[in-house]
N, C-alpha and C positions, 0 to 999 in steps of 0.2 A: 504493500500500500504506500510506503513510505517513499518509493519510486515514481508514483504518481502525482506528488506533490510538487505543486509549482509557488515559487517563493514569487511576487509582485508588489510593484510601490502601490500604496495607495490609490485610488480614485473614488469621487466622489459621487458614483452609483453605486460602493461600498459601504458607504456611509450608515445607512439604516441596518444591514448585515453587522459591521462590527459594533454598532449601540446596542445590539442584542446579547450579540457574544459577550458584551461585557456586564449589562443586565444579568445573564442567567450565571454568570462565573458569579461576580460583586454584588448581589443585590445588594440595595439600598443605599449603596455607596456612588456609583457609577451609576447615572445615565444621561440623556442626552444634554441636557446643561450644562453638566460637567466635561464632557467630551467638546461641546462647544467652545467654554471657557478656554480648553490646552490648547486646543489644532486651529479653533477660525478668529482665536481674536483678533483685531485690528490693529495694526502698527507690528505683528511679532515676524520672529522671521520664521518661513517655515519649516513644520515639522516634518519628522522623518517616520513616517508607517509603513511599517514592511505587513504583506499579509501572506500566508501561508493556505494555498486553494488548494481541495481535491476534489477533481470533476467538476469545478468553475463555483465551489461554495467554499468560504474562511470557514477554516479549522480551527486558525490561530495569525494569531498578529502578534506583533509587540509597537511601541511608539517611544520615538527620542524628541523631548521639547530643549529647544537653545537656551542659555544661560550665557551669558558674558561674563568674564573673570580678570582681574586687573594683577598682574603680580609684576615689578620691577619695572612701573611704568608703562607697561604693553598693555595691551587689550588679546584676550582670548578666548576662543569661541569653544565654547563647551556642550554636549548636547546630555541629557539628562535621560536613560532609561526611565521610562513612567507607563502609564497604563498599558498591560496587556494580559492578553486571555488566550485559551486554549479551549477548544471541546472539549468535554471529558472520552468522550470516546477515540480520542486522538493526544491524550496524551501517554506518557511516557515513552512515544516511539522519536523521540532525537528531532521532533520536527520544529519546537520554540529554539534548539540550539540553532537550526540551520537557519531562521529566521533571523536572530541576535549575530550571527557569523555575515550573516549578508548586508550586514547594515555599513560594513568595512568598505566595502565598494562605492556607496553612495557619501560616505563621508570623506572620503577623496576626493569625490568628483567635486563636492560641495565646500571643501575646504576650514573643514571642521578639526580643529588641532586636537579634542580628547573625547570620549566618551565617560558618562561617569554613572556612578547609581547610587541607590540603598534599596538593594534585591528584599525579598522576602525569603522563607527557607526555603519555598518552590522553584523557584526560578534562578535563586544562589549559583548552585553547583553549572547550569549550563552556562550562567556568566565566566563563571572561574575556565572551564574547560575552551570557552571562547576565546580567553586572551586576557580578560578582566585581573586585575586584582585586589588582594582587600588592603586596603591602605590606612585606614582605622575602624576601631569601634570607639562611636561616642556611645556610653552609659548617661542615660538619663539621670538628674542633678533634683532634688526638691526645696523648694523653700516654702518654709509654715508663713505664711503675711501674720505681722505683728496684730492680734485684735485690739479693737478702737483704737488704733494708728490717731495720733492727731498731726496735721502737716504743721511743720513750723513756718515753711515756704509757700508762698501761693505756687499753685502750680497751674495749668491752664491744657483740656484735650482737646483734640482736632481729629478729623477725618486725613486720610492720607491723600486725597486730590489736595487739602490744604494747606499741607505741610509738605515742603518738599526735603526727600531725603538725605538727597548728597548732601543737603547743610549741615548737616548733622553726623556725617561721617567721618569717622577718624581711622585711616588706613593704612597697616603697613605695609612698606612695599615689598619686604623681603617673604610674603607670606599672599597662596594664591586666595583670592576672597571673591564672592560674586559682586558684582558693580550693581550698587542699588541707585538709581535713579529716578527722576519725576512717573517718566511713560513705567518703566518698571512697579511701583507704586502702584499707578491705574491698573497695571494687568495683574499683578499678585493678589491686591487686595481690594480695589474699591472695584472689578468687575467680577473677582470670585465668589460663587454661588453660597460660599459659606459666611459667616458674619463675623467678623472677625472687628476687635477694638483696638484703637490707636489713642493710644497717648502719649501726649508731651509735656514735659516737666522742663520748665526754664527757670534759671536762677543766675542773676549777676552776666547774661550776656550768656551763658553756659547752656546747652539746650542736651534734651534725652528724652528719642524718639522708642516708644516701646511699643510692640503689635501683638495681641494675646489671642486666642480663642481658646473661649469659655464652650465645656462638654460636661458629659455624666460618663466618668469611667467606671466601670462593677457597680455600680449605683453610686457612685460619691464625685460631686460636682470639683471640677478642677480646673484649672485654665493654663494652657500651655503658650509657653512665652517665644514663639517664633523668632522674634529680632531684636535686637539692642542697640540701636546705634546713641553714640555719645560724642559730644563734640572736644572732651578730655575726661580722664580718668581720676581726678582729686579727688580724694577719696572721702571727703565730707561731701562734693555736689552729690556723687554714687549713691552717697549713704540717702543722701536728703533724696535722690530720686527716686529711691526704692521706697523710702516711707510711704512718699505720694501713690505708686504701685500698692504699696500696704492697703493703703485709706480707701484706695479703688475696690479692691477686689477680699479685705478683711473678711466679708459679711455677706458674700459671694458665696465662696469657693473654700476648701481645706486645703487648698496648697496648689504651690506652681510648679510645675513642669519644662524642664527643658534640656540642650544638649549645648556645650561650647569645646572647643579646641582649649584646652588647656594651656596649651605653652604658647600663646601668643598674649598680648598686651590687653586686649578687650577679656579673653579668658581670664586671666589671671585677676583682673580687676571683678569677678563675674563670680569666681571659686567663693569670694565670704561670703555671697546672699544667695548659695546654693549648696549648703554644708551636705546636705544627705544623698549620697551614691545607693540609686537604684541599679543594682549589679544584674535581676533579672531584666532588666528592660532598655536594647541600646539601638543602635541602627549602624551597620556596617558600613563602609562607603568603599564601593568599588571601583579603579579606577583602568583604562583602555587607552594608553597614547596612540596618538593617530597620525599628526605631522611630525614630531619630533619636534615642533618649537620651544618646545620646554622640555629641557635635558628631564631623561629617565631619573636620574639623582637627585633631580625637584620635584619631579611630580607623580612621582611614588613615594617622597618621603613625606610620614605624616606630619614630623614638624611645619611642614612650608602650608598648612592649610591652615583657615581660620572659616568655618561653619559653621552656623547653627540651625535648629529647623526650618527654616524660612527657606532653605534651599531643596529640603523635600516637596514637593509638587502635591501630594496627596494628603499633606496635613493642613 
């Protein structure tokens, strides 16, 4: 059977086939707004969907969304392993491998310098046997918000079309990070189907942009903290900017959720208001060079990376 399978790009008489595919694999998670949000919004560049037909119906797909990433000044074009499905009656025969292997040809043509991900444990092993590597595990970090938090500081929130990011970015160069900017903004968050809050904490000229979504995990309401940007790290603004996060979400939520690079300048300022390591709970990050514009001994090593989940697509 496996002989019969023909790997093809995308087209847009596919369109309603893989909303289904991905329906009946993901329900409740996946469907078609959400498939909308990755592949047709406006301004992005585009994606890469590989689909996998036998006898002219998808068995299986996989899809890569672009990411930009600024390391020593450069700009680099990253594409991100995200939504994909399988039949059940079509899996385990090597056909999501051949799929994920074929994506190599189209990212030359296209001029894409790396592939990257955070597999699942389904899909893991055919990344690794493709060429993939694991480059870290972030462990998820908690913090309890202080109850009845009182702000000493005014602080003031906005929506993310309001506020634009890069002002509030503080970047190292020696470390690859994704480039957050205005349009970036519109498409992560203020056109994503999910609700997601922004707040900004300003003190003394100092600003700190935070982006949460508030959920119910095992029945206990939590809110995970996607992105951090800071415009320095003084560690009384931190302190004061986290209370205002306290005051936000005290009477909310039992605690916050998230993941940081450790050894970089934002991690390290990030380590005191996330004291408790959830060992069961991380997300691997797999990594694929493609041009070689970034030496093998950069960007497989995990120091040179600065993440957090804002660059997972599905959170």
């Amino acid at each position: 059977m496996t002989d019969e399978i023909v790997i093809e790009a995308y087209e847009k008489k596919d369109r309603e086939e893989c909303i289904r595919l991905l329906a009946a694999t993901f329900p409740g998670t996946s469907d078609e707004e959400t498939f909308k949000w990755r592949f047709e919004s406006e301004g992005r560049l585009y994606p890469i969907i590989l689909c996998a037909k036998h006898h002219g119906e998808i068995v299986s797909f996989n899809s890569w969304i672009p990411w930009e990433f600024a390391y020593g000044k450069k700009t680099y074009l990253g594409y991100q392993s995200g939504e994909s499905a399988t039949h059940a009656a079509y899996r385990g025969k090597g056909i999501f491998k051949k799929v994920v292997r074929h994506a190599d040809q189209v990212a030359h043509q296209r001029g894409i310098d790396f592939f990257f991900g955070f597999p699942n444990s389904l899909s893991y092993h055919s990344f690794i046997k493709s060429g993939y590597r694991p480059v870290e595990t972030y462990r998820y970090a908690l913090r309890l918000p202080r109850p009845f938090g009182k702000r000493k500081h005014a602080g003031m929130g906005g929506l993310a079309r309001q506020w634009h990011f890069e002002d509030a970015m503080l970047m190292q160069d020696d470390r690859i990070t994704p480039m957050v900017t205005r349009l970036y903004g519109k498409w992560r968050y203020d056109n994503n189907p999910k609700g997601y809050e922004v707040h900004v904490y300003e003190e003394d000229g100092s600003h700190a942009v935070f982006v949460l979504l508030r959920c119910i995990r095992k029945g206990i309401p939590e809110a995970l903290l996607l992105d951090c940007q800071l415009t320095n790290y003084n560690d009384l603004f931190v302190e004061h900017a986290f209370r205002h996060i306290d005051t936000a979400f005290s009477r909310r939520v039992c605690y916050i959720r998230t993941f940081f690079s450790g050894n970089t300048d934002r991690g390290r300022a990030l380590r005191k208001y996330f004291p408790i390591c959830v060992k069961g709970k991380y997300q691997i990050l797999i990594v694929k060079n493609i041009s070689d514009s970034l030496d093998s001994n950069i960007i497989y090593n995990t120091n040179n990376w600065d993440l957090m989940p804002h660059c997972v697509d599905w959170l």
